[in-house]
VOKE-535178 format. One record per residue (C-alpha): residue number from 0; x, y, z; chain; residue in three letters. Coordinates in steps of 0.25 Angstrom, whole numbers, plus 5000, padded with zeros to 4 digits. Example, Ala and Ser with C-alpha at 12.3 -4.5 7.8 and 13.67 -1.06 7.14 Angstrom:
residues 2
{pado 0,{5049,4982,5031},"A","ALA"};
{pado 1,{5055,4996,5029},"A","SER"};
END
This chain:
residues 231
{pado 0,{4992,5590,4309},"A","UNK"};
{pado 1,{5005,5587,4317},"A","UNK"};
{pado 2,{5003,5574,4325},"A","UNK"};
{pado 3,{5006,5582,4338},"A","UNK"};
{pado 4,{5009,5568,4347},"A","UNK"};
{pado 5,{5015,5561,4335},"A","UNK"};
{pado 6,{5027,5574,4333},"A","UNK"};
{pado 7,{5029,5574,4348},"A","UNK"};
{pado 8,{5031,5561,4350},"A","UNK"};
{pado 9,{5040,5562,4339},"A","UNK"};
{pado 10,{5048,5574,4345},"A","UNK"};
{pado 11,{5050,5568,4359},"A","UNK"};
{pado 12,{5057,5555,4351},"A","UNK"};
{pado 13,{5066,5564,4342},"A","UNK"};
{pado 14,{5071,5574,4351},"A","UNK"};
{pado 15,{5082,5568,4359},"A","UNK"};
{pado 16,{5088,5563,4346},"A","UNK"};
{pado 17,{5084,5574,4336},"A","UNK"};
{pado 18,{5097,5578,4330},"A","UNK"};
{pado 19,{5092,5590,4323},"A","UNK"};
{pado 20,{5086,5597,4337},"A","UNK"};
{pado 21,{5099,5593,4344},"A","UNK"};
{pado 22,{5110,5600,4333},"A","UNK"};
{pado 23,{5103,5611,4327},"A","UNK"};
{pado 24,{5106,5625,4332},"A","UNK"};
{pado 25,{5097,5633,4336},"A","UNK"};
{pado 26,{5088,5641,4327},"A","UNK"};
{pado 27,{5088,5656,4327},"A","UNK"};
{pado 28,{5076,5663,4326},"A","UNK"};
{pado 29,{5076,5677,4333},"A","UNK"};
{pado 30,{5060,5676,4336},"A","UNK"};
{pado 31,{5058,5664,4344},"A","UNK"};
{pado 32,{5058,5667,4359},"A","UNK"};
{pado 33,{5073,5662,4363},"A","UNK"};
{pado 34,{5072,5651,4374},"A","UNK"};
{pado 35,{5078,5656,4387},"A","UNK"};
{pado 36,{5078,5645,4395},"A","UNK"};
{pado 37,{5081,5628,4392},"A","UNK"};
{pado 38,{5067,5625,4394},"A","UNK"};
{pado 39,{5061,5636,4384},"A","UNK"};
{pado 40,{5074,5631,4375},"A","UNK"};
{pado 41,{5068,5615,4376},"A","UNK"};
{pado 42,{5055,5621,4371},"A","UNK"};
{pado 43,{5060,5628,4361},"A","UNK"};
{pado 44,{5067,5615,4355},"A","UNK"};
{pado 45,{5054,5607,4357},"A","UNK"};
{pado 46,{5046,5616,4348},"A","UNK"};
{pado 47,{5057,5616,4338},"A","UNK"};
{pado 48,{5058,5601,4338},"A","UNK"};
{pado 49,{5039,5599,4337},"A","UNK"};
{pado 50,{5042,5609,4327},"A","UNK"};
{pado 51,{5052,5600,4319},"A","UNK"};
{pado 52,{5044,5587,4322},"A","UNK"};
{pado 53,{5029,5594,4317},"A","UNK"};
{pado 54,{5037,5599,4303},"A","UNK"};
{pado 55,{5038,5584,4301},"A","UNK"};
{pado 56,{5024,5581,4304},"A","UNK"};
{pado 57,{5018,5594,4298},"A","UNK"};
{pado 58,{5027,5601,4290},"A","UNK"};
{pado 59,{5032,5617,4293},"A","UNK"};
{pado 60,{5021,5622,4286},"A","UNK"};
{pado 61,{5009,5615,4294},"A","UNK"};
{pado 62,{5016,5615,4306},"A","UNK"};
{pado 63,{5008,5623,4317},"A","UNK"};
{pado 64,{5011,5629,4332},"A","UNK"};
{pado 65,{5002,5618,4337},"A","UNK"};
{pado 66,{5009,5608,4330},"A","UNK"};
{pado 67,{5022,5610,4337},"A","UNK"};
{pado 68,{5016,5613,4351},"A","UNK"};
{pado 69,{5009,5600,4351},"A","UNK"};
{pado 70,{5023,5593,4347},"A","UNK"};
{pado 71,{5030,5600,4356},"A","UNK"};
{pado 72,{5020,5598,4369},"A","UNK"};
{pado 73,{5021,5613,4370},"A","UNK"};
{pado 74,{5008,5623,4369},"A","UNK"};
{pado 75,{5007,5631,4356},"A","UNK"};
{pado 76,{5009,5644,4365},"A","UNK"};
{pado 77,{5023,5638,4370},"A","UNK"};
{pado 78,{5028,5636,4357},"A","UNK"};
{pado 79,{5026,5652,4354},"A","UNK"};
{pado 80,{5033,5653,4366},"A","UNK"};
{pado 81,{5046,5650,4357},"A","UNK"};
{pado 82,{5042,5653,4343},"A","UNK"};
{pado 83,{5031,5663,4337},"A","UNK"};
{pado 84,{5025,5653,4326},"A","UNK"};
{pado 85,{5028,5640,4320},"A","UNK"};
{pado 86,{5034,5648,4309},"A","UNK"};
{pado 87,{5046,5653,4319},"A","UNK"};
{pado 88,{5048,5637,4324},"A","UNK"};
{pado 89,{5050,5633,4310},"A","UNK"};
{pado 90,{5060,5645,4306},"A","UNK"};
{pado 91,{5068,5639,4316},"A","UNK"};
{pado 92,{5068,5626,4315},"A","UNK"};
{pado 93,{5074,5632,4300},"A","UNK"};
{pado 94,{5084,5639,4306},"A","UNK"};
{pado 95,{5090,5629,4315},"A","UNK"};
{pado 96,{5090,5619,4305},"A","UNK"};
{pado 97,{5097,5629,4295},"A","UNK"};
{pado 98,{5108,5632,4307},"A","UNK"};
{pado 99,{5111,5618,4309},"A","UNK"};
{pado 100,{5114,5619,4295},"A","UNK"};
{pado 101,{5122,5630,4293},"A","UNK"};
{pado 102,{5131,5627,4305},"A","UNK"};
{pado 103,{5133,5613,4298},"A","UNK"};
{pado 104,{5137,5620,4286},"A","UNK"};
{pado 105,{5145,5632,4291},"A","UNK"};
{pado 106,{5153,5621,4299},"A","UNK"};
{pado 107,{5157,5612,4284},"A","UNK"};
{pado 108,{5161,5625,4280},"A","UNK"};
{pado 109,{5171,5631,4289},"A","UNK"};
{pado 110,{5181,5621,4284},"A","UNK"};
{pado 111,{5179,5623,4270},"A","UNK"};
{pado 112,{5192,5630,4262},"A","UNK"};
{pado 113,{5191,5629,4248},"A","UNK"};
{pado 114,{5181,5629,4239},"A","UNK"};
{pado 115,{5180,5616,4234},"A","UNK"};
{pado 116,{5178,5614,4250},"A","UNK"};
{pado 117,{5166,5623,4249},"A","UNK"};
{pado 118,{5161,5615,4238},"A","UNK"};
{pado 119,{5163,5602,4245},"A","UNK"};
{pado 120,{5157,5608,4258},"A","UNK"};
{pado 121,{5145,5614,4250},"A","UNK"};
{pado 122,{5141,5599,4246},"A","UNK"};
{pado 123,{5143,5594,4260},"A","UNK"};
{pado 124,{5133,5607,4264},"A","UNK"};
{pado 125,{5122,5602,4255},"A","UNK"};
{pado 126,{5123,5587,4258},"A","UNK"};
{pado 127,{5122,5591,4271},"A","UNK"};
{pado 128,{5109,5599,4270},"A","UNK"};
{pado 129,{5105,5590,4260},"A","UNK"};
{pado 130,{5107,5578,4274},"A","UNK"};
{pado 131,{5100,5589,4284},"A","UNK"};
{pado 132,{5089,5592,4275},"A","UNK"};
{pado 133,{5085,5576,4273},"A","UNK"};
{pado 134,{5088,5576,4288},"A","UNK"};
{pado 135,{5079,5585,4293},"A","UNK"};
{pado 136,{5063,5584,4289},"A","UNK"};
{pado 137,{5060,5596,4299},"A","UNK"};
{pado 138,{5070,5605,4290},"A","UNK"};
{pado 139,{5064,5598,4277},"A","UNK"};
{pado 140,{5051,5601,4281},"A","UNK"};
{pado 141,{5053,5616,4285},"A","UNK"};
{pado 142,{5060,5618,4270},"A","UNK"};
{pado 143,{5049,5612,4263},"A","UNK"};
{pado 144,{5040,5621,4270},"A","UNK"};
{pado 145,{5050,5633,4269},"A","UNK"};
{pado 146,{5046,5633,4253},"A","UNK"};
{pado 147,{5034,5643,4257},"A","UNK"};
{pado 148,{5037,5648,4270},"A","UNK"};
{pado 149,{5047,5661,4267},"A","UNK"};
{pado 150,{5051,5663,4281},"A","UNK"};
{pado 151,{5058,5647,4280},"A","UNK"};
{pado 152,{5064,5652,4268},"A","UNK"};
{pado 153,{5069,5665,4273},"A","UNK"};
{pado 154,{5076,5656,4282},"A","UNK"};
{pado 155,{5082,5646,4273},"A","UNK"};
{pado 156,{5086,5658,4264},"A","UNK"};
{pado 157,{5095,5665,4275},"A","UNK"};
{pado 158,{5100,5652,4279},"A","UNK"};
{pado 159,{5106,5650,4266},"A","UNK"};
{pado 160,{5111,5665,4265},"A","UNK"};
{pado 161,{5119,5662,4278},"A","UNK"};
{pado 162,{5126,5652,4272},"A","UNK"};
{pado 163,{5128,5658,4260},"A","UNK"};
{pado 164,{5136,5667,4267},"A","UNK"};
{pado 165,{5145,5657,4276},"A","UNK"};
{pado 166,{5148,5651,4262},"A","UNK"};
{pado 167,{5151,5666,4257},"A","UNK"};
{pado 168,{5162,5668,4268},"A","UNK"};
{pado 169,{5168,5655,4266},"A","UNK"};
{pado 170,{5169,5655,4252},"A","UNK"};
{pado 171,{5176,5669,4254},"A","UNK"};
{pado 172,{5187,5661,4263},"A","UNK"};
{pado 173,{5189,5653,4250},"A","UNK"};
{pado 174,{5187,5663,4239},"A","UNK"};
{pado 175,{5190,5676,4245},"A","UNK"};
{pado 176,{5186,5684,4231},"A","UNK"};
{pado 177,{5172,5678,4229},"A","UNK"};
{pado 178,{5161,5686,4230},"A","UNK"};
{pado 179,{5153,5685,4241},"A","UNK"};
{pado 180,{5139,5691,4237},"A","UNK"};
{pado 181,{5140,5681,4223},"A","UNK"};
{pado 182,{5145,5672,4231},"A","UNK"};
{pado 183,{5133,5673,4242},"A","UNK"};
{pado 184,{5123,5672,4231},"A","UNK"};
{pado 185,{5131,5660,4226},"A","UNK"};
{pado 186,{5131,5653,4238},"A","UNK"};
{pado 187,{5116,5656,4240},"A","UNK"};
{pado 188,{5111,5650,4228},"A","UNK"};
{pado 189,{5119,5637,4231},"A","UNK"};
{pado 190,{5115,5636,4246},"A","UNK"};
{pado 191,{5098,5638,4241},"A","UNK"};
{pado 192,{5100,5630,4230},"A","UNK"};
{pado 193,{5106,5620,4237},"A","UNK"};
{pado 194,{5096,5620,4250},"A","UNK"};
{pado 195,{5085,5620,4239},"A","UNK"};
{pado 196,{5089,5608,4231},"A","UNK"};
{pado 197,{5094,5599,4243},"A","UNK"};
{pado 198,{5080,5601,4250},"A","UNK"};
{pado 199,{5073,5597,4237},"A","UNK"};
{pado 200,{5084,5585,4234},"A","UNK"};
{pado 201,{5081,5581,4248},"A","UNK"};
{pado 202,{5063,5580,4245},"A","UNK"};
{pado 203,{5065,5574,4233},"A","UNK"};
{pado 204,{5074,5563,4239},"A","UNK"};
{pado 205,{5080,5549,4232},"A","UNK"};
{pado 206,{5091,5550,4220},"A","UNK"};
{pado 207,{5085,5564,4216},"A","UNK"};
{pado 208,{5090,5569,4229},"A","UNK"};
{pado 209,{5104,5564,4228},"A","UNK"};
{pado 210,{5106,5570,4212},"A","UNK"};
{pado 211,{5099,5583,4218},"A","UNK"};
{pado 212,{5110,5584,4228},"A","UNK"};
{pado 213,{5120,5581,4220},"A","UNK"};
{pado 214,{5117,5589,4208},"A","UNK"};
{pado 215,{5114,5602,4217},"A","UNK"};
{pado 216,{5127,5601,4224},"A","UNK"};
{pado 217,{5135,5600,4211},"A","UNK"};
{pado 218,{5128,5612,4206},"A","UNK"};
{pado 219,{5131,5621,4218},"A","UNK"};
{pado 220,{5146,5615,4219},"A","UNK"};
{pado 221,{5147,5620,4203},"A","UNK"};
{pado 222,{5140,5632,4206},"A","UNK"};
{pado 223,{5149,5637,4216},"A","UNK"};
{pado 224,{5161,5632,4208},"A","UNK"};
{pado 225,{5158,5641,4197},"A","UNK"};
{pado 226,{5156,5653,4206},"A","UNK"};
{pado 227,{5168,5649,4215},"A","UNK"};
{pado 228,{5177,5648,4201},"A","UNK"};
{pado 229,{5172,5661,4195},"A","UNK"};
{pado 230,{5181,5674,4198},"A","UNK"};
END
């Protein structure tokens, strides 16, 4: 059972320097009723921000509607105002964090000009998710409880297709004859392998962590060498 006093205590101390709440953009999930006025916007963000701070007591899976209401010092029926289930407030809280990180990695990207930058840029893209991920406990909480929800997944699955395919059109700009459905497939593998392995690197912590991270990146850079060397 969520502390209820304890979590909103907690959210009124973090929120004017919650770096997360302040810089991510914001999620896109066509259901939710879309806040028309500043106020319905400021209650919007405090149910997203109970929710984050109820994940770290509870967990996505045990979280309830109740949960966040008392957090949040809100009514249960004002919270289904915004969002039809506590499923729908933790989609989105996924889709924001995924945003932030795709922007940050489509911007490390745009510079990138040869191949061997693409494979120095694909490194500095896993370290970074491999930072955010050790960051953020609300998103680590959310992914472990993402194993068994398939709707999570459906999201973190279409997240990686859309950056398999921003990787597609750039490596096109580099190497105008490769194919881009093999390379799509290519890029997928990597991207899902990757995620997989620096999430679990990141529970397991300590000097496994590190050789995990290192051995995975030299993998996918040698992977992607092969394929990029082939004709």
């Amino acid at each position: 059972m969520v502390n209820s006093k304890r979590v909103a205590e907690k959210l009124v101390s973090d929120l004017p320097s919650k770096e997360v709440d302040s810089s991510l953009p914001k999620g896109d999930s066509s259901s939710r009723r879309k806040p028309s006025q500043d106020r319905s916007k400021e209650r919007m963000e405090k149910i997203l921000a109970a929710t984050e701070a109820c994940i770290l007591e509870v967990g996505a899976a045990n979280l309830k509607i109740s949960d966040i209401a008392a957090a949040s010092g809100m009514a249960n029926a004002s919270v289904y105002q915004y969002f039809s289930n506590r499923e729908e407030i933790i989609q989105t809280l996924l889709e924001r964090y995924l945003d932030y990180f795709h922007e940050q990695n489509t911007k490390l990207l745009t510079p990138v000009d040869s191949v061997e930058a693409f494979l120095v840029y694909l490194e500095d893209v896993v370290y970074g998710y491999h930072d955010y991920v050790k960051s953020n406990a609300t998103y680590r909480a959310i992914w472990m409880d993402s194993q068994g929800w398939a709707e999570l997944r459906a999201i973190d699955r279409k997240d990686n297709m859309r950056l398999a395919h921003v990787w597609v059109e750039k490596v096109r700009e580099l190497v105008p004859d490769v194919k881009a459905d093999k390379a799509l497939n290519v890029f997928l593998t990597c991207i899902e392998t990757g995620a997989h392995m620096t999430r679990v690197s990141v529970e397991i912590g300590g000097r496994v962590e590190r050789i995990m991270m290192e051995e995975m990146i030299a993998m996918v850079q040698g992977h992607l060498r092969t394929f990029f060397s082939k004709p």
